[in-house]
N, C-alpha and C positions, 0 to 999 in steps of 0.2 A: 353848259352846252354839251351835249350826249354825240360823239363820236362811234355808230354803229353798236350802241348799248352803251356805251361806257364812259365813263364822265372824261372829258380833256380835265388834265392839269394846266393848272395855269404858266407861262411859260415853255411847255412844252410844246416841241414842235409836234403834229399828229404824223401819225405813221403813212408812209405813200401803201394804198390797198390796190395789188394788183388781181387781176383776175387768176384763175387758173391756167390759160390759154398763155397769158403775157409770162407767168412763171415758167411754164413749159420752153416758150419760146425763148424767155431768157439763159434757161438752163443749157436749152443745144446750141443756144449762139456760143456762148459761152466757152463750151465742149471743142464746136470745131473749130473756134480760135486758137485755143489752148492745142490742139492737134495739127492747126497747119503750122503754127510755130514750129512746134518741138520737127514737126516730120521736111520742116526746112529748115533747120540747125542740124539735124541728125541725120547720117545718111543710111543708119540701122535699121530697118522697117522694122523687126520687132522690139526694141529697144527704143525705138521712137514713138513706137502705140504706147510701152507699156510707162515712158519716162512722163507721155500724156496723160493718159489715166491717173497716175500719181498727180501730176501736177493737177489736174480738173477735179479731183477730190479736195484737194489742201486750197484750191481758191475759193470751190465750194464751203469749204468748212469754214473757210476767214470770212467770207463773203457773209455766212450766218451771225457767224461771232460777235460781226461788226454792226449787225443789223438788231440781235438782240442784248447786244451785250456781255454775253456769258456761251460759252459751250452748249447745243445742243444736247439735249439729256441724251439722245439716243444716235448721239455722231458715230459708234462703234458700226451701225446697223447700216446708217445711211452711206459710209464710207465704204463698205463691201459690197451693197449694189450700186453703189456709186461709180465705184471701179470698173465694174465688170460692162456696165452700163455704158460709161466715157470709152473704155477698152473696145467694145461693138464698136463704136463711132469713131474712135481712134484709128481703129482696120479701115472704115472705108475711106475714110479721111485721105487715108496716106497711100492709096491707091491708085491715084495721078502720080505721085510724087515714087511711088516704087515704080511703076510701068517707066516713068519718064527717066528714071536712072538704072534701071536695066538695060533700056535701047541703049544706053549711052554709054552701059558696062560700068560705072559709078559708085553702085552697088557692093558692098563690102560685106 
């Protein structure tokens, strides 16, 4: 039995095939989870973007690891627009969360 070209091993569970669209959308679910966290434990807005971008890289990276097995040949590549990436969406993320602790002088 041929799984999209390629033979199933016996035993093997086949791989879940997500679309591109479900990838994407899993990626920024992902992103602003990992950003509303950090940006409500942290009351640092930029220390809180950038402690997100770090952490949405390193779940990123485990998330693959755990999916193929092994380190990404090219995790150096994906880790630096990955940051910069999560980093974007970390700023607006934490946008409620800086305006709502400035009203409130919170802000450190």
């Amino acid at each position: 039995m041929a799984v999209h070209g390629r033979a199933q091993c016996p035993g093997r569970i086949p791989a879940i095939i997500m679309s591109h669209t479900a990838q994407i959308l899993t990626l920024l679910v992902s992103w602003i989870l990992v950003s509303v966290g950090c940006h409500a434990l942290i009351k640092r807005y930029f220390l809180a973007t950038f402690v997100a971008s770090f952490a949405s890289v390193a779940v990123l990276l485990y998330a693959g690891y755990i999916e193929l097995g092994h380190l990404d040949p090219l995790w150096h590549v994906s880790s630096i627009t990955g940051f910069f990436m999560a980093g974007i969406v970390a700023l607006v993320v934490g946008l409620p969360f800086r305006i709502r602790r400035t009203i409130r002088d919170d802000d450190a």
